[in-house]
C-alpha positions in Angstrom: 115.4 139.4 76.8 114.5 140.3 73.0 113.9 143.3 71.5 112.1 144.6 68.8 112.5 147.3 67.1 109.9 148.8 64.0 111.1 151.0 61.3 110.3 152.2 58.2 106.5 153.8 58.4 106.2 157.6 57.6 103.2 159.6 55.9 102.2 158.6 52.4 99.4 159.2 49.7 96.7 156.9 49.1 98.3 154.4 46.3 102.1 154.9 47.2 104.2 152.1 49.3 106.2 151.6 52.3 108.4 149.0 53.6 108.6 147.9 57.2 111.3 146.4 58.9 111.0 144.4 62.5 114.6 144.0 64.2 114.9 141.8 67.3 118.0 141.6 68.8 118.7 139.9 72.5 118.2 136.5 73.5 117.6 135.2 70.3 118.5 131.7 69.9 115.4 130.3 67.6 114.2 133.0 65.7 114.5 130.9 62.4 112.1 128.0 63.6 109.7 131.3 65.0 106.3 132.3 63.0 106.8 136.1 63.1 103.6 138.5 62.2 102.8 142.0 62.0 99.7 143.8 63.3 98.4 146.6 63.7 96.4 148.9 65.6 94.4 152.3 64.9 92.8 154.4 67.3 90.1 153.7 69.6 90.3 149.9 67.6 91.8 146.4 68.9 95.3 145.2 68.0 94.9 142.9 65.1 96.9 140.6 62.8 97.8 141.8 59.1 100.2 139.4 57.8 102.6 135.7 59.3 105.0 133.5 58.1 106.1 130.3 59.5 109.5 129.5 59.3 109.2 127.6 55.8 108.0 130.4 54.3 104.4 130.1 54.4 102.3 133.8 54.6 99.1 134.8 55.5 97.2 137.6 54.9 93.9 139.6 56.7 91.8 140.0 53.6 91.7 143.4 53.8 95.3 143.9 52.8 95.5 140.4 50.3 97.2 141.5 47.2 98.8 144.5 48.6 101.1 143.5 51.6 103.6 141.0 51.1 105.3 139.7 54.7 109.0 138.2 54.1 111.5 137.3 57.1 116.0 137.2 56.6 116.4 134.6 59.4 120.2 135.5 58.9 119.2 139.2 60.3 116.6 138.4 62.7 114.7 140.5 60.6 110.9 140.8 58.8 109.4 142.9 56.8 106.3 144.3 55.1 106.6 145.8 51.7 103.0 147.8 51.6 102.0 148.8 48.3 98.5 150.3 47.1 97.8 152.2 50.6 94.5 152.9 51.5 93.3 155.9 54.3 91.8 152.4 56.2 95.8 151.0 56.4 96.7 154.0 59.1 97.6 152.2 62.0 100.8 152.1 64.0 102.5 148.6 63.2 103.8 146.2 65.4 106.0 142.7 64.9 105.8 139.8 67.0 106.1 136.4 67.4 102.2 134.8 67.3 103.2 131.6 69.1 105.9 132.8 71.3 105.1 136.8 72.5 107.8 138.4 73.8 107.1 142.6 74.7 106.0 144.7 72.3 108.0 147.1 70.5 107.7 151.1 69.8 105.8 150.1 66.4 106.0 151.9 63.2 103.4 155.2 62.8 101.7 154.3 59.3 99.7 157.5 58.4 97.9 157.1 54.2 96.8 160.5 53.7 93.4 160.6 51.2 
């Protein structure tokens, strides 16, 4: 079974940054070869993709946040993150890591609240 665990969100003003980190921990035996993503989801809205990386390194971005998230995985760690810079009200959301081609259970997620 894997686990994973969000960190890092908190309340911020509207132009500052936060960092995310995803932990999974278990049953891990091919996390390095794993796309990974984070998404998010607001109230009364569907979950939906923000950023990926495949395991060579290759991101991708919604175009909402292109230019101001910047997805990066430590495959030494299990570990990816989100550095979030130049918030916006519209970024609130709690956030969630996964892997897109292999989904294992959701974690708690990460409460992202940009305050205008």
């Amino acid at each position: 079974q894997v686990q994973l665990v969000e960190s890092g969100g908190g309340l911020v003003q509207a132009g500052g940054s936060l960092r995310l980190s995803c932990a999974a921990s278990g049953s891990i035996f091919g996390f390095r070869f794993a796309a990974m993503a984070w998404y998010r989801q607001a109230p009364g809205k569907q979950r939906e993709l923000v950023a990926s990386i495949v395991s060579d390194g290759t991101t991708n971005y919604a175009d909402s946040v292109k230019g101001r998230f910047t997805i990066s995985r430590d495959n030494a760690k299990n570990a990816v993150y989100l550095q979030m810079n130049s918030l916006k009200s519209e970024d609130t959301a709690v956030y969630y890591c996964n892997s897109p081609g292999n989904l294992v259970s959701w974690g708690q997620g990460t409460q992202v609240t940009v305050s205008s």
